[in-house]
Backbone as CSV, one residue per row, in Angstrom:
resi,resn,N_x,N_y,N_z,CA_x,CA_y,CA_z,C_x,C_y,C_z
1,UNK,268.384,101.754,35.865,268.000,102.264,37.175,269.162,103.007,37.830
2,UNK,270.022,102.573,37.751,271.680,103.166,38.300,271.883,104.563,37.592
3,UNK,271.368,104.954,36.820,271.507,105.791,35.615,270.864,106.941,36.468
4,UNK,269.574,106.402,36.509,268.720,107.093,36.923,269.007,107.792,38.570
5,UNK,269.362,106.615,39.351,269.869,107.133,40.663,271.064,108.049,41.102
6,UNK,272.140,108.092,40.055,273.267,108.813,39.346,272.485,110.120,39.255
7,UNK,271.817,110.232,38.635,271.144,111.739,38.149,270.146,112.278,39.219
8,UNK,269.348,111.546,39.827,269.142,112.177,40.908,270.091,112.271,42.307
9,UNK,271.221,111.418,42.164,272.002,111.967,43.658,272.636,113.312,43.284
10,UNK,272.946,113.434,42.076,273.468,114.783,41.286,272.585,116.067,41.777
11,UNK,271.077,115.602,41.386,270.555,117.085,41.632,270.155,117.573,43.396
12,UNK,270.216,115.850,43.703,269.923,116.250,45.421,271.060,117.150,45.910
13,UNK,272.774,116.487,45.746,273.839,117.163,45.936,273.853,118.595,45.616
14,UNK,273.525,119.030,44.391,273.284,120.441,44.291,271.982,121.036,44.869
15,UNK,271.125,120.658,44.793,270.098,121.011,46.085,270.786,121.637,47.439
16,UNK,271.081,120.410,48.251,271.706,120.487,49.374,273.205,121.486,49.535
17,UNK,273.954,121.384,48.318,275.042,122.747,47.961,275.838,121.814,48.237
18,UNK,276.262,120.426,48.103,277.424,119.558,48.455,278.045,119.082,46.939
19,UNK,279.411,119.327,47.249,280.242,119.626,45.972,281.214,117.677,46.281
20,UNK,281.174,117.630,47.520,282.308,116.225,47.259,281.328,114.670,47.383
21,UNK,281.876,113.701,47.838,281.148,112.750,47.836,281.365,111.979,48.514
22,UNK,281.587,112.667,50.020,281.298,112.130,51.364,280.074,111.258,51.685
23,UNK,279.012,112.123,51.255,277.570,111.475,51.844,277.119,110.939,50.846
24,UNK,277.686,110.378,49.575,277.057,109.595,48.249,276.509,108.250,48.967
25,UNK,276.729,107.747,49.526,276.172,106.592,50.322,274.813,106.397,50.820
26,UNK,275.150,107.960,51.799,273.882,107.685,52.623,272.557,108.206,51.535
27,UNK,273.031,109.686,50.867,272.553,110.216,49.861,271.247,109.159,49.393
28,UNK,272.368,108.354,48.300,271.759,107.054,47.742,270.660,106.474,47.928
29,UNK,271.193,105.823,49.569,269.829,105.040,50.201,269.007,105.945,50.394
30,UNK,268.744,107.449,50.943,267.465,107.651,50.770,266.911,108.395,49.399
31,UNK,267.603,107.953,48.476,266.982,107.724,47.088,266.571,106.807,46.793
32,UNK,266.999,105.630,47.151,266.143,104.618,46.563,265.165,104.291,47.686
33,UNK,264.950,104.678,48.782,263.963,104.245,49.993,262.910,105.205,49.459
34,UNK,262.998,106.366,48.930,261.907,107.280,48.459,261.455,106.784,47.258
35,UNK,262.456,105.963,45.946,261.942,105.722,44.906,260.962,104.117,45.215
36,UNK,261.328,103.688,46.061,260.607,102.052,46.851,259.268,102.639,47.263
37,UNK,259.815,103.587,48.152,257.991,103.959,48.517,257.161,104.284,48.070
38,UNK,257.376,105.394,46.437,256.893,105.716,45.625,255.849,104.834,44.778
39,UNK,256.855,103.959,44.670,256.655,102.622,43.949,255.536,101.309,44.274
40,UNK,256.478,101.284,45.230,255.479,100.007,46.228,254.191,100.316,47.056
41,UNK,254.724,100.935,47.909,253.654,101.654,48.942,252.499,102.804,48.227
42,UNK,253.011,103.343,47.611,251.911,104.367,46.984,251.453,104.052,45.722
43,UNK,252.183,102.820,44.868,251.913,102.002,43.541,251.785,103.089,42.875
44,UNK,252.503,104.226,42.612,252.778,105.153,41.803,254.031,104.789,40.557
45,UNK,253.649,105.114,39.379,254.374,104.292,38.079,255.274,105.608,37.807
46,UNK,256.777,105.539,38.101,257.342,106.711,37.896,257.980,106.647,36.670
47,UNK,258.275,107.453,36.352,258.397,107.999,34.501,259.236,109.205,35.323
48,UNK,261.055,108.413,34.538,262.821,109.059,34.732,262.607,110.642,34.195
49,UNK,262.090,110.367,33.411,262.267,111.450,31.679,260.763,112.955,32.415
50,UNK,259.833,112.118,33.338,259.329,113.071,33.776,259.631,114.452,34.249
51,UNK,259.955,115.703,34.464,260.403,116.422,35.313,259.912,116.612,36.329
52,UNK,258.350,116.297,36.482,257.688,116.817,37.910,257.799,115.447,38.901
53,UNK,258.208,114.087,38.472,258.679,113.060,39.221,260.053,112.987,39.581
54,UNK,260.884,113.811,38.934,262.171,113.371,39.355,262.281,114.491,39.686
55,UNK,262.046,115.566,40.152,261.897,117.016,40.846,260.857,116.817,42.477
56,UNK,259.843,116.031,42.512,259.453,115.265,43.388,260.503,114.564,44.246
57,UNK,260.760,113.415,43.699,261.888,112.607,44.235,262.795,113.403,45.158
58,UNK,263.491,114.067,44.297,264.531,115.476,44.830,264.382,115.655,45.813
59,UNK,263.265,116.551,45.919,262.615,117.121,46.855,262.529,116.358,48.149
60,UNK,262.031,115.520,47.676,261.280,114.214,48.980,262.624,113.757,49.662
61,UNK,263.893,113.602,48.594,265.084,112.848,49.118,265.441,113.803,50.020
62,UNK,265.902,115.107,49.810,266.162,116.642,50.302,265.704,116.228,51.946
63,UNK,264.131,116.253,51.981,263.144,116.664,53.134,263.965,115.734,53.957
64,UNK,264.060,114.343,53.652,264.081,113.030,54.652,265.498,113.314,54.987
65,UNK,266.465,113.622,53.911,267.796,113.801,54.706,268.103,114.910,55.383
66,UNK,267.368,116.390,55.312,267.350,117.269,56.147,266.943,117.392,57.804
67,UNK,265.511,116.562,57.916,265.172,116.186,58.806,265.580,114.606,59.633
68,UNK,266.071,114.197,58.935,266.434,112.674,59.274,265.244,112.056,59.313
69,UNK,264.414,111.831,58.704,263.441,110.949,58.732,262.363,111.343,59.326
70,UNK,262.265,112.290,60.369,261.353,112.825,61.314,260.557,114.011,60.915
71,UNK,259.584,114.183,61.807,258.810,115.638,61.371,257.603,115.557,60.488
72,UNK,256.917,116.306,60.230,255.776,116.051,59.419,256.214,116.459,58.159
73,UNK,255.483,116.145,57.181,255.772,116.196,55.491,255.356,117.972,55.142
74,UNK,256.241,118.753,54.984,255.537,120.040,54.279,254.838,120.160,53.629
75,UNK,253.730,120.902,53.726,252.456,121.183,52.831,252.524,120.766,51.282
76,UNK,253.896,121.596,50.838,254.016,121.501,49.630,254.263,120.010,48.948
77,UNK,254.937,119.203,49.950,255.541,117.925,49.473,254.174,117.146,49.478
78,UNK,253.156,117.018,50.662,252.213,116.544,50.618,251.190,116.797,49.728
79,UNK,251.149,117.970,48.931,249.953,118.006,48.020,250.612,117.860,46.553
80,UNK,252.028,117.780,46.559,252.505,117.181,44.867,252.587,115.520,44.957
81,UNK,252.683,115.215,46.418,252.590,113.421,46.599,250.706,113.053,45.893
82,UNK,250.280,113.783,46.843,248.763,113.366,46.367,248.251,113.701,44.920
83,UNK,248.802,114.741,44.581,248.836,115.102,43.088,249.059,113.595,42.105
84,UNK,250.937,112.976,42.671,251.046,112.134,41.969,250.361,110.781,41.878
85,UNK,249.879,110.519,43.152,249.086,109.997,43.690,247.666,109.465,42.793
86,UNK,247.126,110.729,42.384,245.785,110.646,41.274,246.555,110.683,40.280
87,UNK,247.050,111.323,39.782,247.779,111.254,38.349,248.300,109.908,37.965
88,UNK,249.265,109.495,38.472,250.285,108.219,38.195,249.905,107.296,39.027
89,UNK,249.076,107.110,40.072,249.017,105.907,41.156,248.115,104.649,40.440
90,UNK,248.317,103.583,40.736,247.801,102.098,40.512,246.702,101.963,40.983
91,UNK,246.220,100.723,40.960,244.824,100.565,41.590,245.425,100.493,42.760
């Protein structure tokens, strides 16, 4: 799992254009608060090795730390959630 969170704080950091590792902390937590919600709350079965889940993730981590938590979900984020949603989601 550490592996995994390693590789996505990597691509969020280059996302966002941040080269040092000031915000690896906060970064982090809202990687794993997005990979929890994913998980728990939406009982979506995520698959590392996926690209359109861990490009998701990204994304989702991106939105929440750009906005701080606030604001409504962009179109786009909301219809690849529901995407994953039918695709990968639990009963």
């Amino acid at each position: 799992m550490t592996e995994n969170i390693d590789k996505i704080l990597s691509l969020v950091k280059a996302t966002l254009g941040y080269k040092s590792s000031v915000r690896d902390e906060l970064l982090k937590a809202i990687v794993k608060s997005v990979i929890d919600e994913l998980e728990i709350q939406k009982r979506i079965t995520l698959k590392y090795d996926n690209a359109e889940h861990l490009m998701f993730i990204v994304d989702y981590a991106c939105f929440r730390y750009e906005n701080k938590g606030a604001g409504t979900l962009p179109r786009n984020l909301e219809y690849r959630l529901r995407n994953l949603i039918v695709k990968f989601g639990g009963v």
